[in-house]
N, C-alpha and C positions, 0 to 999 in steps of 0.2 A: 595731131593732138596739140591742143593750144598750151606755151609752156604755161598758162596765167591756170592751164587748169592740174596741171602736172604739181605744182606750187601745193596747188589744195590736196594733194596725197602725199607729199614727202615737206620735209622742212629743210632736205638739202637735195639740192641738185651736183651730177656732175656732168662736164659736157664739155666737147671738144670743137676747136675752130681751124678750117683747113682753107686752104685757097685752091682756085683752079688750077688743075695741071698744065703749065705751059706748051708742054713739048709730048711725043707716044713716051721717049722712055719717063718725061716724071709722071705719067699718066699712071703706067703699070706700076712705079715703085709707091705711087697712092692708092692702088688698087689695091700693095701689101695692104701698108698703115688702115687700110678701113677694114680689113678683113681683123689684122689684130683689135681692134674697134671693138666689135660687131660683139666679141665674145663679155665686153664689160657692160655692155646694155644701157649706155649712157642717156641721162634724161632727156637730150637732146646734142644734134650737132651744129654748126653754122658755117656756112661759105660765105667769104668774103667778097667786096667788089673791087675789082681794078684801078689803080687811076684812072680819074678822069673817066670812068666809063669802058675804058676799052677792053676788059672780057666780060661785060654784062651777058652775053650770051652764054657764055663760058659757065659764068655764076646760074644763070637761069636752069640751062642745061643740069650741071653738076647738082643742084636744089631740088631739079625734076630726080633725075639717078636714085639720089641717095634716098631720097622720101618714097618713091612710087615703084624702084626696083630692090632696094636694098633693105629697106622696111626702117631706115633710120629716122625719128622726128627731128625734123629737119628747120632750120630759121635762116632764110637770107636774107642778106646785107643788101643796103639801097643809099644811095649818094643822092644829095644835090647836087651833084657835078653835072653839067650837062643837060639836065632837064627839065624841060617844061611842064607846067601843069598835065598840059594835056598827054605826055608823054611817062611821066607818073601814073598815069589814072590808065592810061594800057597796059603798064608793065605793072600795075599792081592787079591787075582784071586777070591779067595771064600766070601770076601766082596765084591768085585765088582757084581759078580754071583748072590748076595741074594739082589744087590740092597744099597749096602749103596754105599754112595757117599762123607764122609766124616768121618777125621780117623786123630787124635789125634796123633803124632807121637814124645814118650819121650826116654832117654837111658835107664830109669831107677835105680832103686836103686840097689848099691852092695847086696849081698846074706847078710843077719844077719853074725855077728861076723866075717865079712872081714871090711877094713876099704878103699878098694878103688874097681874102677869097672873094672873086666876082661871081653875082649869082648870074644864069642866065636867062636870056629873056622870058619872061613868062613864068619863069621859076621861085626858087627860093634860095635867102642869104643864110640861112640859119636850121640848123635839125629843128627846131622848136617849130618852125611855121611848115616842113614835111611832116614833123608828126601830128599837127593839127591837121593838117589837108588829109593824109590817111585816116585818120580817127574819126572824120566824119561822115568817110564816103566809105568804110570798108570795116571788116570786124574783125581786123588781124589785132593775136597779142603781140605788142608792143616793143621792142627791149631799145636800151639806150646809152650809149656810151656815157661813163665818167673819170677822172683822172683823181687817183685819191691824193696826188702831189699839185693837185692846181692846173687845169689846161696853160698852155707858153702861152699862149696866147690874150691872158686872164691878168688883169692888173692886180689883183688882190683875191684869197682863197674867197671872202665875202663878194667877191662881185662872180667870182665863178661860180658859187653856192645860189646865188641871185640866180644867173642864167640857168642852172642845172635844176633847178624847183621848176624855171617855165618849162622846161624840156618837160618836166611829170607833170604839172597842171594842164599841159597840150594833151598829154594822155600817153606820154609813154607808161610802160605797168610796171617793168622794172629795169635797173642800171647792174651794167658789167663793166669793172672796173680796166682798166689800163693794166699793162705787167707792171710790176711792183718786186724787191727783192728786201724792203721792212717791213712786216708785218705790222710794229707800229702807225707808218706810215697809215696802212688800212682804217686802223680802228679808233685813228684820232680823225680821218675823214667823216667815219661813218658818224662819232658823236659829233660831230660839225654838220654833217648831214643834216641830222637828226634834229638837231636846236634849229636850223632853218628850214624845218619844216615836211622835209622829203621822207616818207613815210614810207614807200616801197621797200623791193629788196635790191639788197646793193651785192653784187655776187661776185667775190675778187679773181680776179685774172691773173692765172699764174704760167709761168714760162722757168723748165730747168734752164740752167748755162749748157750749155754741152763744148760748147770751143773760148777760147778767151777773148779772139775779136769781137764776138758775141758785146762782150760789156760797152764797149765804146758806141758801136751801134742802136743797143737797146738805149743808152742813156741819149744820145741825141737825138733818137726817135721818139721817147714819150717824154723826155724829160723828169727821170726817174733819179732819184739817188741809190749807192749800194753800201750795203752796212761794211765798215770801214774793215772786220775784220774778216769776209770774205774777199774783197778786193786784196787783202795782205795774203790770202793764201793762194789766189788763183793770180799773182804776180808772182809769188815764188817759185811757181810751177809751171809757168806760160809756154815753155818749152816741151812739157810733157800731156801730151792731149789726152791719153788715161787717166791720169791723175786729174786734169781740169775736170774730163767729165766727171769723174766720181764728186770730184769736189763738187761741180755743179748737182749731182743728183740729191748729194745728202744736204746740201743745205735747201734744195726744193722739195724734201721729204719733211725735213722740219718744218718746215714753212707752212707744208699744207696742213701737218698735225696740229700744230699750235694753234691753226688759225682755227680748223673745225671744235677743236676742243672749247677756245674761246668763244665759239658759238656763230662763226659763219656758216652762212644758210648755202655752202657747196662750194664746187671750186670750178670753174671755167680757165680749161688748159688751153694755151697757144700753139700748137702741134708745128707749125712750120711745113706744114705736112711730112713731119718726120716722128710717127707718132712714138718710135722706140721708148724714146725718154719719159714721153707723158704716160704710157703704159709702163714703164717699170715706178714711175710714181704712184700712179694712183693702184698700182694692185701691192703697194708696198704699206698701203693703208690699212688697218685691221677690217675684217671682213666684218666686225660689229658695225662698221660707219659706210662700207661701202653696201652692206646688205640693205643699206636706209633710200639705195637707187631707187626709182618707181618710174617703170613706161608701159602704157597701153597704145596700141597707134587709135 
């Protein structure tokens, strides 16, 4: 089911994002995390793609799995890394083929130890010019990364705001944000959004803490900030990984409360493929906001 049609039956989505298992044993301990899944009925789920390409099979595979044996609606992730036109327009033929009907479409990240992104031959520099090449040859819905703190790579929030409008004018249908740990952060994105014109839904990306090295990683990963007075308590306690988790869960419980109440159109969890955490958040939600799920395959 297309999520753009999923959209027209609920006014919130929730939906989980896992990557391919590397190895049999992280195979079977995702085999748990989709089974605790299965029973929340999430509006949709999404597999990730590898650097650079290297478990696009993996991703294909896993996208086939989940949608065609597991009954999960399903969206995979697609890179410019690596591909050519004509090499897009197979591997978008062979998702359509197996049935998915929904496909994540980012640039990607530069290769390790380059410090900018080269497109390749026959390819594309930019998500904006893959999601026009898809949107014209294919009739997947859409979805498209955005960063409610400014991509690093973005000289100013207005010039990112500039590229992230081409990204929807190309035809993405809607944006899922980056992890985030201020909800302000969110909702001064979205009215900045909003004044420059981006009119889709903007669906915020949430990730619990569960360990304390966790913060250092996530912050140099998306280039996120953390509100100053969970950083004072998950430093106090850095030595006690109970304690961080808990601390982690109950400030990702708030988070996702505040944010629905405020009027976010759902929440898209970052599982690590460790879905424990994102399963004791989202069923820690009143069953009035989670009864609002809707999936038909």
């Amino acid at each position: 089911m297309k999520i753009t049609d999923v959209f027209a039956l609920t006014d919130r989505t929730f939906s989980f994002e896992f990557f391919p298992p590397k190895d049999e044993i992280s195979a079977v301990d995702f085999g748990i995390n989709v089974g605790q899944l299965l029973k929340l009925n999430p509006s949709f789920v999404s597999v990730t793609y590898g650097a650079g390409g290297s478990n696009q099979e993996k991703t294909f595979g896993l996208v086939d799995y989940l949608q065609n044996k597991i009954g999960l609606n399903t969206m995979a992730h697609y890179t410019c890394v690596g591909s050519s036109r004509e090499k897009i327009a197979t591997d978008m033929e062979y998702l359509n083929q197996i049935g998915i009907e929904n496909v994540m479409l980012l640039r990607g990240d530069p290769p390790k130890g380059t410090d900018s992104f080269t497109a390749p031959v026959n390819g594309f520099s930019y998500a904006s010019e893959l999601i026009s090449f898809v949107k014209q040859h294919f009739t997947f819905s859409i979805g498209a990364a955005a960063n409610p703190e400014k991509h690093p790579e973005a000289r100013t929030l207005t010039d990112y705001l500039k590229n992230l409008k081409v990204k929807c004018d190309a035809g993405a249908n809607f944006l899922i944000t980056q992890l985030f740990f201020d909800n302000r952060a969110y909702f001064a994105f979205l009215e900045h959004a909003r004044k420059a014109g981006i009119a889709c839904r903007i669906i915020p990306g949430i990730i619990p803490i569960t360990n304390y090295k966790q913060i250092k990683r996530f912050a140099d990963m998306t280039a996120t900030s953390f509100p100053s007075e969970l950083l004072d308590k998950m430093e106090s306690y850095q030595h006690d990984p109970d304690k961080i988790y808990q601390i982690g869960m109950d400030h990702a419980i708030k988070q996702c409360l505040d944010l629905l109440k405020a009027g976010a159109p759902g929440l898209h969890f970052y599982t690590l493929n460790k879905s424990r955490a994102a399963v004791e958040v989202f069923e820690s939600l009143p069953r009035t906001i989670r009864s609002r799920v809707k999936f038909s395959k």
